[in-house]
N, C-alpha and C positions, 0 to 999 in steps of 0.2 A: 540514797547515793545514786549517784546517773548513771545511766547506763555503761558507758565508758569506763568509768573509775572500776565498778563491777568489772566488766571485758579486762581491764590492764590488771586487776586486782589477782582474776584467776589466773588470767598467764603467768604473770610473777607466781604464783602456789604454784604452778606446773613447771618452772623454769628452776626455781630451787632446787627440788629432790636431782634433776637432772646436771645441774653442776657442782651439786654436791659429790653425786657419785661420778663423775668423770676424775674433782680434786682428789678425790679420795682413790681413784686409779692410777693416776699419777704419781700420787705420794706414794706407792708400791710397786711404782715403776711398770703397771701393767696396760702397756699401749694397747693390747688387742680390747681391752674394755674400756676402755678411754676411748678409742677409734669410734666404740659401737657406738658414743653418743653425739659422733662428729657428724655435721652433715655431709651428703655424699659425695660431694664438691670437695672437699678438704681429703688429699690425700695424706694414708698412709703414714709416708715417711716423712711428712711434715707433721704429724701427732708424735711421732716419735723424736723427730729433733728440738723439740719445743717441750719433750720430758726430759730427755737428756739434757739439753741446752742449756735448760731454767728451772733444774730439780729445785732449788731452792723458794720457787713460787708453789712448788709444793708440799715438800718438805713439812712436817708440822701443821699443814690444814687443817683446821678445828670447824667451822661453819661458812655460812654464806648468807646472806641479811641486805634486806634493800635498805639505802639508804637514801634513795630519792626518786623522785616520779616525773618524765618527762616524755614527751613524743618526739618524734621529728616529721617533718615532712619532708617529700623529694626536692622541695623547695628550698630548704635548709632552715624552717623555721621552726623552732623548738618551741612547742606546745606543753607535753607531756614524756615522759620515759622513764624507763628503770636503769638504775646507777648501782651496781652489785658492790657488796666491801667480803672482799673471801678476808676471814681472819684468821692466823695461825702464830705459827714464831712471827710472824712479822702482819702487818694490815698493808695491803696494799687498792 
């Protein structure tokens, strides 16, 4: 496997567990643990209107699964990246 694939392979392992547990903070309606996995740039009361706002994106969260591998460049040319499917009462 190339180097690369390896590199995106483990960040995708390391990016699950971590939006797993934010979905699953949300569905509990618990911003201050949600917040903890926001980066530091993203305030507050914007983790909190985006739980309230669109309880329903969390609501019933079951998992998180890549369903696809692609990059981008600052150029805009899509090589490679990860494409997440959160699944619960609904897939979105």
């Amino acid at each position: 496997m190339p180097a690369i694939i390896q590199t995106i392979t483990q960040v995708n392992s390391e990016l699950e567990p971590v939006i797993t547990k934010f979905m699953e903070a949300g569905a509990a309606k618990d911003v201050d643990t949600a917040y903890s996995y926001c980066h530091p740039s993203v305030p507050k009361e914007e983790v909190a209107r985006i739980i309230t706002s669109n309880y329903d994106l969390f609501n019933g969260f079951e998992d998180v699964t890549t369903s696809s591998l692609s990059v981008e460049s600052k150029a805009g040319i899509t090589m490679f990246g990860l494409v997440k499917q959160l699944e619960g009462g609904d897939a979105y």
